[in-house]
C-alpha positions in Angstrom: 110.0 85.9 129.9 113.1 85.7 127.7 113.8 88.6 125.2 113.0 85.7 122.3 109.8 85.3 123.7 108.7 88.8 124.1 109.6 89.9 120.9 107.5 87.3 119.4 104.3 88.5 121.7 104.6 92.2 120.4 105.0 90.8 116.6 102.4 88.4 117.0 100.1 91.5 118.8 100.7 94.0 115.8 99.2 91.7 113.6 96.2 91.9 114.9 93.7 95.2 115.6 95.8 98.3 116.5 95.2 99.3 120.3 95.1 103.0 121.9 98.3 102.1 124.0 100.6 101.5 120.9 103.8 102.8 120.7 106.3 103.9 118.2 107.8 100.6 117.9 104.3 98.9 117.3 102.7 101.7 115.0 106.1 101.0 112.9 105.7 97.4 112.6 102.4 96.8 112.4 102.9 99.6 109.0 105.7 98.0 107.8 104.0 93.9 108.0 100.8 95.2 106.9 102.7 96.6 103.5 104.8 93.7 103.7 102.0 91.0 103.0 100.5 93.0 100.6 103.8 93.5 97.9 104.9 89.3 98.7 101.6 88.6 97.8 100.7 90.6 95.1 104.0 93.0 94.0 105.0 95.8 95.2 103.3 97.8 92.3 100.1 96.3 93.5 100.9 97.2 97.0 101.5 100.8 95.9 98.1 101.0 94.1 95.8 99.6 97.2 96.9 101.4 99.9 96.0 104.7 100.7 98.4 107.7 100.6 98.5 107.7 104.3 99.1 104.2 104.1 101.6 104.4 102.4 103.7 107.1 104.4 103.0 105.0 107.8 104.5 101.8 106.1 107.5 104.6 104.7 108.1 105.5 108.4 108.2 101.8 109.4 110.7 101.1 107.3 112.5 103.9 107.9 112.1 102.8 111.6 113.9 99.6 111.1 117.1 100.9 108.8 114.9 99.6 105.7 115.2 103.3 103.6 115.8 102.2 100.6 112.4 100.5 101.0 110.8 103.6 101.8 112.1 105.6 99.1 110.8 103.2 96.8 107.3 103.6 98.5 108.0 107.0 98.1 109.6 106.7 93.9 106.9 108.4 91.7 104.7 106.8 88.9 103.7 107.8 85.6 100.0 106.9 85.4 99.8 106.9 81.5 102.1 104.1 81.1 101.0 101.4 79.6 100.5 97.9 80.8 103.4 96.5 79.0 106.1 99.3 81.0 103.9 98.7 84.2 104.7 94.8 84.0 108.7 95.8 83.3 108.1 98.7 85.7 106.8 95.8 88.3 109.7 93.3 88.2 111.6 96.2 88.7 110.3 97.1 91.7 109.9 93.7 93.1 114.1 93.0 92.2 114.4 96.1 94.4 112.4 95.1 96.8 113.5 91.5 97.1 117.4 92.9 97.1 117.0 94.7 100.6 114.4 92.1 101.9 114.9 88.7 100.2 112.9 86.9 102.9 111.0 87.7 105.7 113.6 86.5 108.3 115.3 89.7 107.3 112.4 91.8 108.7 111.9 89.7 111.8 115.5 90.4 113.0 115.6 94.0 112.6 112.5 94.0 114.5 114.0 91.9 117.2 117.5 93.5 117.3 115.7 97.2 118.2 112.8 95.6 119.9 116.2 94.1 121.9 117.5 97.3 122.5 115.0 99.9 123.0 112.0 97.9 125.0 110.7 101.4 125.9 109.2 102.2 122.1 106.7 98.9 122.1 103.8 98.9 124.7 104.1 96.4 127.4 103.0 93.1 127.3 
């Protein structure tokens, strides 16, 4: 199996139910995709509002994981909950120009993945 093709197995596995045998590598993705779908879909403000607090640090730690940290200190940037719904909609575009800035599409994602997954086979469970 060529690297190519492995890499696409382990992406393809962490989108589906976690396992016991995961490793760093797959708790990281599988963190990272899950708040991934959630901010393309619905915003990244959204995404910070559904998830749970421990959520929300796995998905920091995935990003982290792939050399994403300014994603994960926006995970991490604090919120005022009185604002209003006017400077939430403002305070959404912002985050979702940052967002979009690091990560404009998700090609970006899938080749960090693949360049570590590349060099360090040893932190994703075998196929």
């Amino acid at each position: 199996m060529d690297s190519q093709e492995v890499s696409s197995k382990i992406w393809n596995r962490t989108l589906g139910e976690a396992s016991a045998g995961e490793r760093e590598g797959d708790k990281a993705l599988r963190a990272l995709l899950l708040f991934h779908n959630e901010a393309m879909s619905a915003g990244v403000l959204h995404a910070l509002g559904y998830f749970s607090p421990e959520q929300l640090t796995a998905a920091q730690d995935g990003y982290r994981f792939y050399g994403f940290c300014a994603i994960a200190d926006l995970i991490a940037s604090p919120l005022d909950e009185d604002e209003d719904m006017d400077a939430s909609d403002e305070r959404e575009g912002e985050f979702d120009n940052a967002y979009q800035a690091v990560i404009p599409v998700d090609d970006t994602i899938a080749k960090a993945f693949e360049a570590h997954c590349l060099s360090h086979p040893e932190m994703y469970a075998p196929l």
